[in-house]
N, C-alpha and C positions, 0 to 999 in steps of 0.2 A: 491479415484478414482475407487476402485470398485476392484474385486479378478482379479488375475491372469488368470486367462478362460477369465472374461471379457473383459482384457485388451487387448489380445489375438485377442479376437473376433472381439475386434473394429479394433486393427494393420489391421489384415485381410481384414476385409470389407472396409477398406479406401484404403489397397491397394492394393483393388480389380478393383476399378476403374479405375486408369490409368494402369492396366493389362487391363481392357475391352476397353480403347480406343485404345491401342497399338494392341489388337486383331481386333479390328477393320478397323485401318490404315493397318494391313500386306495385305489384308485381312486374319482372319483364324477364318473360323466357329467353328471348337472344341476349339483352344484356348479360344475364344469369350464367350460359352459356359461353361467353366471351370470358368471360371472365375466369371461369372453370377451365379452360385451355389452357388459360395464360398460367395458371398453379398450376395444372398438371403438367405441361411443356416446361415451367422453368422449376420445378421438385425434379422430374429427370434429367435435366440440365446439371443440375448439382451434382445429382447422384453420382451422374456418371461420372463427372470431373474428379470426383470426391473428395469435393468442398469441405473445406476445414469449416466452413459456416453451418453446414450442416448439424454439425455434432455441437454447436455451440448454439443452436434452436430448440434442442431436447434439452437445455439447460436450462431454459428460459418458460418450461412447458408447452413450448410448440413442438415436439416431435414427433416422426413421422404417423406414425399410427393418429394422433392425433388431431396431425391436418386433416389428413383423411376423414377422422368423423366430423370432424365439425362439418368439412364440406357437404355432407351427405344429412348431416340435422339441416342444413341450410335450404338442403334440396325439398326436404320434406314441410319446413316454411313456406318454402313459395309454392308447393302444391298446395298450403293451407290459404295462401296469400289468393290463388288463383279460383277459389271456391271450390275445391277440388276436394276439401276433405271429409265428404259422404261417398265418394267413390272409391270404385273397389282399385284403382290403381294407387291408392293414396294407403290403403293398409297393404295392397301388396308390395309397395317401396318400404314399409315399416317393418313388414316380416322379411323382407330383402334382405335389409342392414343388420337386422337385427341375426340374423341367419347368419351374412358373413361376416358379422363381427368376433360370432360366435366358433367360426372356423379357423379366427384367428391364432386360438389358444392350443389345439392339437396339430396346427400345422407348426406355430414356435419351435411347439414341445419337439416338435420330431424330428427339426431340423438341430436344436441342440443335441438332442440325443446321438444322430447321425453324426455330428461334429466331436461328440464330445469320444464315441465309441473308436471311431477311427483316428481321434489323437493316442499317438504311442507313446507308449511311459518310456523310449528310449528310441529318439530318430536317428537314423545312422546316413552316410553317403559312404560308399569304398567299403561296403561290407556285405557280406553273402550273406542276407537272411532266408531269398527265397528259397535255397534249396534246403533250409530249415524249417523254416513255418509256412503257412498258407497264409498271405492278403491278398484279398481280394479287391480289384478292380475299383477303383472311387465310382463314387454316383455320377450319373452322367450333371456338367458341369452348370446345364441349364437350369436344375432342381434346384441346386443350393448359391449359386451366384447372386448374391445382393437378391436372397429369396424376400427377404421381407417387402424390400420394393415391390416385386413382382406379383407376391399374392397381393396385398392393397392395389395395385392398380388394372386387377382383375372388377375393380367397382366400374369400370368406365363403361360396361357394355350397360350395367344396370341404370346408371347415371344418365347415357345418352339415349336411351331406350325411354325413359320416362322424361327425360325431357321433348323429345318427339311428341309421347302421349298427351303433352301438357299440350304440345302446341295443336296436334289435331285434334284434340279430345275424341281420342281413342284410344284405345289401353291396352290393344296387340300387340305394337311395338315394345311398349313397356313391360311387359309381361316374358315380350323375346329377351328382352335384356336381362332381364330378370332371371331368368332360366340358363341365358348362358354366367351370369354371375356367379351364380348359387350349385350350377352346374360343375363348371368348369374350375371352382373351389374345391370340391369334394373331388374331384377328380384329380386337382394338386396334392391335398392331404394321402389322399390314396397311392399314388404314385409315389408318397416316401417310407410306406409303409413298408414293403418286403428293403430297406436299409438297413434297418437296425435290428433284425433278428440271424440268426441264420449263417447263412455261408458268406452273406452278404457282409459282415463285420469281422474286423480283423481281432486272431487268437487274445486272450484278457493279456494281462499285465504280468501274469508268471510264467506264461507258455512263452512272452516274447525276452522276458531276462536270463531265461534259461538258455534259450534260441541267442541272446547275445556273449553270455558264457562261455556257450559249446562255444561261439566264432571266436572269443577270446583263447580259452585254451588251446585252440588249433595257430590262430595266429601269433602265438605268445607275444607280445609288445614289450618294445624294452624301456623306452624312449618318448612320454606323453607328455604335449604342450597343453597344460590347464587353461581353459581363460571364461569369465565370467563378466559379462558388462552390460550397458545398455545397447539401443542399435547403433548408436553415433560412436560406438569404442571398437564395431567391428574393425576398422583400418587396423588394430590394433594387435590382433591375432593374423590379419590377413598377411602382413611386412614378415611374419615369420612362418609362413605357408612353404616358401620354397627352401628354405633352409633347413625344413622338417623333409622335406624330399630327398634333401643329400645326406641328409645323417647315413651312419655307416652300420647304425643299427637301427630293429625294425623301430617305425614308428607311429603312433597313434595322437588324435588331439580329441581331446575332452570337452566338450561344450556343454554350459549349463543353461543357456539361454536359448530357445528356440526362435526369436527374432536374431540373434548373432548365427544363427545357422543358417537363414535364409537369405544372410546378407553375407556370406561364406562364399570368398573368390574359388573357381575351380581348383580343383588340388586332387595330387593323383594320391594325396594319403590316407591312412583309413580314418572316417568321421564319427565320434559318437555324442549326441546331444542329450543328456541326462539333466531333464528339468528337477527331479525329487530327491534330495539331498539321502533319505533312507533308498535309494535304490544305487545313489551312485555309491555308497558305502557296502551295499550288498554286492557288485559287481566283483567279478574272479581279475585284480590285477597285481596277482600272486608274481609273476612274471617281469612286470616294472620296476627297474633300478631307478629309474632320472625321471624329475616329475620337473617337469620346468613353466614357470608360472610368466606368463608379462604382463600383469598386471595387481595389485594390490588390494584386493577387495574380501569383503566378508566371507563368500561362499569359500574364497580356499578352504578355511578348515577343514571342510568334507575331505578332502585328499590329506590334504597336512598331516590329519590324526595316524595317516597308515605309518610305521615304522621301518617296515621293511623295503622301500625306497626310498632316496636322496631326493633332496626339493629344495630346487635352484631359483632366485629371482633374475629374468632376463631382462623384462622390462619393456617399455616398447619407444625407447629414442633415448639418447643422451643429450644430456644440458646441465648448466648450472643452474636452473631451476629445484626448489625445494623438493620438487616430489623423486627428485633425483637420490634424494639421502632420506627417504621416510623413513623413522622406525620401525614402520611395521616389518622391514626388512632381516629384523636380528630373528625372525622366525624360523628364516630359510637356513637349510646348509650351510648352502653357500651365494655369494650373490654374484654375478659374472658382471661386469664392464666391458667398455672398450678396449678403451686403456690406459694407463699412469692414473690418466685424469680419475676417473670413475674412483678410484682407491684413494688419492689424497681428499676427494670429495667427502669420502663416508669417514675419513682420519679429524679431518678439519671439522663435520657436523659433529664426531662424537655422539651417536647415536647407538651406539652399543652393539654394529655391525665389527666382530675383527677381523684386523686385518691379513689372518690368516685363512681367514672363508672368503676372501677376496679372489676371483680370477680373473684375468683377463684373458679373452678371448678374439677381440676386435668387431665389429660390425657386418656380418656377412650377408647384408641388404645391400652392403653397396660397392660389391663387387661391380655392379651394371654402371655404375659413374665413372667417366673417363679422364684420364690425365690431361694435361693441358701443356702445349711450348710453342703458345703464341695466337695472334691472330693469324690465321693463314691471309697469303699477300691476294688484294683485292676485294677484300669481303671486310662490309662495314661490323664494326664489333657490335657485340649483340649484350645487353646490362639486361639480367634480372630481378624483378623487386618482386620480393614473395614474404611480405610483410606478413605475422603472426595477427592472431584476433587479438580482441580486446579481453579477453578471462572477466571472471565473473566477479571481481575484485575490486576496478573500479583505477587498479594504477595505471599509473601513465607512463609507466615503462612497459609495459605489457604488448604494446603497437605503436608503430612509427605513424600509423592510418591518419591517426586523430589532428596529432600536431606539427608530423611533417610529412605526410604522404604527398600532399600536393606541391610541398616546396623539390623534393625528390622528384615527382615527375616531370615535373615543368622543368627543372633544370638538364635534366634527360633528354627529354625530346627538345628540346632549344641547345644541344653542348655541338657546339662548333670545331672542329669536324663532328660531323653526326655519327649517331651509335641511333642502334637499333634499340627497342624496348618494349619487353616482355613483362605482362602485369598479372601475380598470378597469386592471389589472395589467397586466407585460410580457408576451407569451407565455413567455419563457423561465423566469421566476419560477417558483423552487425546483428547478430543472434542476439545482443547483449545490451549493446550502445548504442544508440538512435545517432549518434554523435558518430561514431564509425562506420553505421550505415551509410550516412550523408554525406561522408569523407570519402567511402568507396566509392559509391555513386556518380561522384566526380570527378574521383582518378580515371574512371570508366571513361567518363566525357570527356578531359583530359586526354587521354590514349586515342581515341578513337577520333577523335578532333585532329590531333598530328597527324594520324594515321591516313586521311581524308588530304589533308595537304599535300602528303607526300606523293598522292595520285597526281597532281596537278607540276608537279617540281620536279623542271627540267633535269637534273640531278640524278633522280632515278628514276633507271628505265627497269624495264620485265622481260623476261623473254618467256612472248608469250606461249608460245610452243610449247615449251618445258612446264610451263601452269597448268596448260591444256589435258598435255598427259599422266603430271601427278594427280589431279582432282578424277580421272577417268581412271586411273588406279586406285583411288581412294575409295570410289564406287566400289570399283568391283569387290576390295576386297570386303569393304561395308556388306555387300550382299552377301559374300562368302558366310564371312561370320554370324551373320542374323541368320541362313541354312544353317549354321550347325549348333549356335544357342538354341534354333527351335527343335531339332532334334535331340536335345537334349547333353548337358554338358557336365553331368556329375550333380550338377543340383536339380533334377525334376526338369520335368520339359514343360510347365508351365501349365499344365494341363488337371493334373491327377490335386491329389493332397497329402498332407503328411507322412502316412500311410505309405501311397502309391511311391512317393519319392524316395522312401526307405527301401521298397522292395527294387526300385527300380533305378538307385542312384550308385551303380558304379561305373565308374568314370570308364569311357572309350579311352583308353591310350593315344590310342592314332589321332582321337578326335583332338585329345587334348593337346597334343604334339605340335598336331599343326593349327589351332587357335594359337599357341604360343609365337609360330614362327609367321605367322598371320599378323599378329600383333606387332613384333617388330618390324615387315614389313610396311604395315599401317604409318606408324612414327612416321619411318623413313618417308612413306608418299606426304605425308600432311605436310612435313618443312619443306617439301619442293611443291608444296602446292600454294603457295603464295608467297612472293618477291621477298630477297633476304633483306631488305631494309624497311619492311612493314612494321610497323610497331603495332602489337596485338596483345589482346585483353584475353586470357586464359585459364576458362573455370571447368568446371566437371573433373570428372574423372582421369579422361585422356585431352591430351597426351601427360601422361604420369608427370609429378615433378624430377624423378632422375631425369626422363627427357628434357627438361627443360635445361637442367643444368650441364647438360653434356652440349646442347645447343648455343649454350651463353661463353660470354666471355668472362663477366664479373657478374657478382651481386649484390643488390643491396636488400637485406632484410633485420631480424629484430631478435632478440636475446628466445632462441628457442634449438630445437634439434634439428633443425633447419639447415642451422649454420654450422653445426659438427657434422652435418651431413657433407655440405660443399665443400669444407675444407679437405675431403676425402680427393676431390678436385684439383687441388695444388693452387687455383687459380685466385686470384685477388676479391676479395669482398669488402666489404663494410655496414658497418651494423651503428644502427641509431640509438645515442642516449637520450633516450625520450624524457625520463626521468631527469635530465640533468644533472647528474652527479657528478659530473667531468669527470676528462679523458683517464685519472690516473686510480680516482675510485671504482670508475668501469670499469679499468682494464684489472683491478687488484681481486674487484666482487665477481668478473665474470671471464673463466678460462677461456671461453673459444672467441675473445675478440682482441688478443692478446697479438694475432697477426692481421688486425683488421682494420681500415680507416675509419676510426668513429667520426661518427656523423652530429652534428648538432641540429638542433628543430629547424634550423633555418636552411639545412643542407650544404651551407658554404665550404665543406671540405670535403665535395664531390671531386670538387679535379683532380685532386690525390689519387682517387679510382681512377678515375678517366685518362689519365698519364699513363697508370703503370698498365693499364689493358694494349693502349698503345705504343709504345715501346719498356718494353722490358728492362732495356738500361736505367730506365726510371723507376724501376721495380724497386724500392728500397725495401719492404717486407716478404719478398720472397725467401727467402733463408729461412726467416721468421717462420713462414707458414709451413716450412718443411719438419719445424723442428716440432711445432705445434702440433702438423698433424698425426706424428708419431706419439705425441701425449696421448691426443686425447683418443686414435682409434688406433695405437698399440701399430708393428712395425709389418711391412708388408710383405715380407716372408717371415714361416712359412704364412700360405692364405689365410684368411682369416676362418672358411667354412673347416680347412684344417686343421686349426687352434680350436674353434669350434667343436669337431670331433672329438680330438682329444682329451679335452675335458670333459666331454658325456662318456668316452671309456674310460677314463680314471677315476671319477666318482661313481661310475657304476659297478668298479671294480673296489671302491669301500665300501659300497651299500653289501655286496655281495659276502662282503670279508666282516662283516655287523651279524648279518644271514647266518654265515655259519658258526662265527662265535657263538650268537646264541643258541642254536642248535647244539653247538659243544656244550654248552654249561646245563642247557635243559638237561643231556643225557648225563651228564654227569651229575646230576644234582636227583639225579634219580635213581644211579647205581648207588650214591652215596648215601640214601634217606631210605634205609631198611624198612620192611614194611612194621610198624610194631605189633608186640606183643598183648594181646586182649587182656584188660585186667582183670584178675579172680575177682569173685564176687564172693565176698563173706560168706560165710554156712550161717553168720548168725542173720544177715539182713534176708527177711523174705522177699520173694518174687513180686512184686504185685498182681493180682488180677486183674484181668479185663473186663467190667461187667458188660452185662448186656446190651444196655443206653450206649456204653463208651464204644464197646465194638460196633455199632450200627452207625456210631458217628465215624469212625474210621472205616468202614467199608469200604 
């Protein structure tokens, strides 16, 4: 429902209203006035926040146009309230409103139109349109930002102008208002007028598919990663952005969503956003062998139907999770995994994937995870809990959150010798379950409650020196980054719109070079920028979860790709059976905790982690995890980005060898099909004629 200020703001503005009609019926111009402040201060308060309550006001029939008029019938009340309506300020506030209510409808229009001209039937980042077409420059950003707000509260000069008049009774003020009202509206409409014709709007929709054609044919692409989703699935394209970088051939990514494009990590690959399923089918990618999908959704077909490339499902995590073995997968070529694992999964579903379209290629996201041979001596071991959400399902295996997040914390920050702890949720946690929200909520307080102790406990000290200087590097490089996100980073510089980001989105190299190497220095400063036995609650973005886990010493988390992640780490984990199915049905139903301490709700087989983080001769599952994690993400020579390659040249090498077979049998199928012989036409059947009628109908 939106914070505390905004809930605030809305009480306010709702009952600000029947204060403005109750000042209206006393009559009382200052009340009247008071109260018209307080809607129009707390409607921009909203706006600008941009209050989820808002959009949930127009549902209700109060939206914004709406307030707007009532406030302004209300005004014209208390002119009538005040005996004021034989005077001429009382029709010239009626020809006011009525005037720019009227202005309302061709400034809409024009701002759609302006919006709708300069959306392209195909947005691109990493691709040379400028020195193909002409776009021209967006509208300057004042015109169309949150225009609607802006022309409505173009009323206030009229509103406070005639309120003046009410109270001097005199109708100059009113009348000024009035003028610049009715003025300064027309002068808005006016000013969006040379947008939508002209040089001013960018080439239609065949001048720019052609324009991406030509860049096709020139660029020839071999190697396209598909992905279609909501905004919350961009992570989902983004985990194989860099691995689209190292291919060994050229590569391109296809996007159908225009909210997945704005929500598109930088990337020095070439970008094409193709919202209309008849354009992406029209596009020239004559060129593409490997069409590689990560995710499972309706709009493939549009690529699927081409023939003449190979189409791979990659997918975007490994787990024993069911969407791990969908059906929909027998579409593909071929389906790539990690490894072992991923192929006895789709053997055991029986899902009609074979097991000769099966590859395994290993996971080349998680090259950046780092191997593990020990706690380094003097440094408290550091446990992460990166519990999965609650899914939309309702099981209670799905999160540890609900029924042991709290037993898992508390025994964390209370395990004697102390360990450090890192609390680093799904984002979606609590999107779902009021019940998991309440349970995070309190891990929170939990974490940050130890973490408060630890300031006071003789135990551990800081050196403060070292805090002082990674937080003043943290700065700096903070500011670095914000200089060159604002100049601009492959996606728009924040300024322009769809349009302008298309002509103007190819990635600076240098820029992007060193935002990368920025970035990992950022990491590095954050973990020396506060004492290594803090225990800390870790959301957003950064620092990524690979940092975390290169950070940690063990984890504990929940039946997801998570956990096939870490065991990339060598290091000790453990995973909760929420569900309670014990340890031998978990471990039979779910591959990757097969070298893991399972956990029960109550958490009492923490110490098992807590030993082997600590001495290693206590390590009784290490073996285990070694052998595991050659199952499940395949062997660590050669790399995995190498196995990776491999198999996008090898199956682009039988798409290629499909290609020219059929090319061989067309020609041959057409040296072989003689053209025939026209058949005689009897002497005895006659010709027919054509009459008159009949020829003027085939004319």
């Amino acid at each position: 429902m939106g914070s505390a200020a905004e809930l605030a703001a809305a009480a306010l503005m709702m009952l600000g209203f029947p204060a403005l009609m109750l000042a209206a019926l006393v009559p009382s111009v200052p009340a009247f006035a008071a109260a018209a402040a307080v809607t129009y201060l707390a409607d921009h308060y909203l706006h600008r926040k941009g209050s989820y309550l808002v959009n949930r006001l127009s549902k209700v029939r109060a939206g914004l146009s709406i307030r707007f008029l009532i406030r302004q019938l209300l005004l014209i009340l208390l002119l009538a309230r005040l005996g004021l309506a034989d005077d001429l300020i009382y029709y010239g506030a009626i020809a006011c409103f009525i005037a720019f209510y009227g202005l309302q409808a061709p400034h809409g229009a024009l701002v759609t139109l302006i919006r709708n001209r300069r959306r392209m039937p195909v947005a691109t980042r990493n691709v040379d349109l400028a020195s193909r077409i002409r776009i021209p420059d967006a509208p300057p950003r004042r015109l169309l930002h949150r225009s609607a707000e802006k022309m409505l509260h173009l009323d206030l000069a009229a509103v406070a102008g005639i309120l003046v008049s009410a109270s001097l009774e005199s109708a100059v003020v009113g009348f000024i208002g009035i003028g610049v009202t009715v003025g300064v509206g027309c002068l808005y409409v006016l000013a969006l007028v040379p947008y939508v014709r002209g040089a001013k709007i960018p080439p239609n929709a065949d001048t720019v598919l052609a324009a991406v054609d030509d860049w096709l044919g020139e660029y020839r692409p071999e190697t396209v990663l598909y992905f279609s989703g909501s905004k919350d699935s961009a992570y989902q394209v983004n985990m194989w952005l860099e691995t689209m970088e190292q291919l060994d051939s050229q590569p391109l990514i296809i996007l159908r969503e225009r909210v997945i494009l704005n929500n598109l990590a930088p990337t020095t690959v070439p970008v094409i956003c193709v919202p209309g399923g008849v354009h992406l089918m029209n596009l020239d990618l004559s060129n593409v062998r490997v069409a590689l999908y990560a995710a499972n959704v309706g709009k493939n077909i549009h690529l699927l139907r081409v023939p003449t490339m190979k189409h791979v499902f990659i997918g975007h995590g490994d787990s024993d999770k069911l969407a791990s073995v969908n059906p929909y997968s027998k579409v593909y070529d071929e389906v790539w995994t990690a490894g072992r694992a991923g192929r006895d999964r789709y053997a055991i579903a029986d899902v009609g994937v074979r097991d000769a379209d099966i590859v395994e290629v290993g996971r080349p996201q998680l090259a950046p995870i780092q191997g593990w041979s020990g706690v380094p001596a003097g440094r408290i071991p550091t446990v992460l809990y990166a519990p999965t959400w609650e899914g939309w399902d309702g099981n209670p295996g799905n999160t540890s959150i609900v029924l042991a997040g709290e037993s898992i914390v508390q025994k964390l920050v209370s395990a004697d010798p102390p360990v450090r702890v890192l609390y680093k949720p799904h984002p979606f946690t609590g999107t779902v379950s009021k019940e998991a929200g309440a349970a995070h909520r309190r891990i929170i307080a939990l974490v940050e409650q130890a973490a408060a102790e630890r300031v006071t406990d003789a135990r551990f000290t800081a050196d403060t020196a070292t805090l002082t200087a990674a937080k003043a590097e943290l700065a700096r490089i903070e500011a670095r980054l914000a200089e060159l996100s604002g100049k601009g980073n492959g996606k728009g510089n924040g300024k322009g719109d769809e349009a302008e980001a298309t002509r103007d989105g190819l990635v600076d190299i240098a820029k992007h070079e060193e935002v990368a190497r920025l970035r990992a220095e950022w990491n590095a400063a954050y973990w020396r920028s506060f004492p290594g036995h803090e225990h800390r609650v870790i959301t957003g973005a950064e620092p990524r979860l690979y940092d975390c886990f290169n950070v940690s010493d063990a984890m504990v988390s929940d039946i997801s790709s998570v956990v096939s992640d870490f065991i990339a780490s060598g290091k000790p984990y453990a995973v909760t059976d929420s569900a309670e199915l014990g340890v031998e049905e978990f471990k039979r139903a779910n591959t990757a905790v097969r070298a893991a301490t399972i956990l029960s709700n109550s958490a009492a087989e923490l110490g098992e982690l807590l030993d082997a983080v600590r001495d290693p001769a206590a390590d009784a599952l290490a073996e285990d995890r070694g052998e595991l994690k050659r199952y499940l993400l395949g062997p660590d020579e050669p790399t995995s980005i190498d196995q990776f390659n491999t198999a996008v040249a090898n199956l682009a090498i039988k798409a290629e060898t499909r290609n020219v077979g059929q090319d061989s049998r067309s020609a041959t199928g057409a040296d072989m099909d003689p053209e025939p012989e026209p058949d005689p036409v009897p002497a005895t059947v006659p010709v027919p004629r054509v009459s008159a009628a009949e020829d003027d109908m085939t004319a």
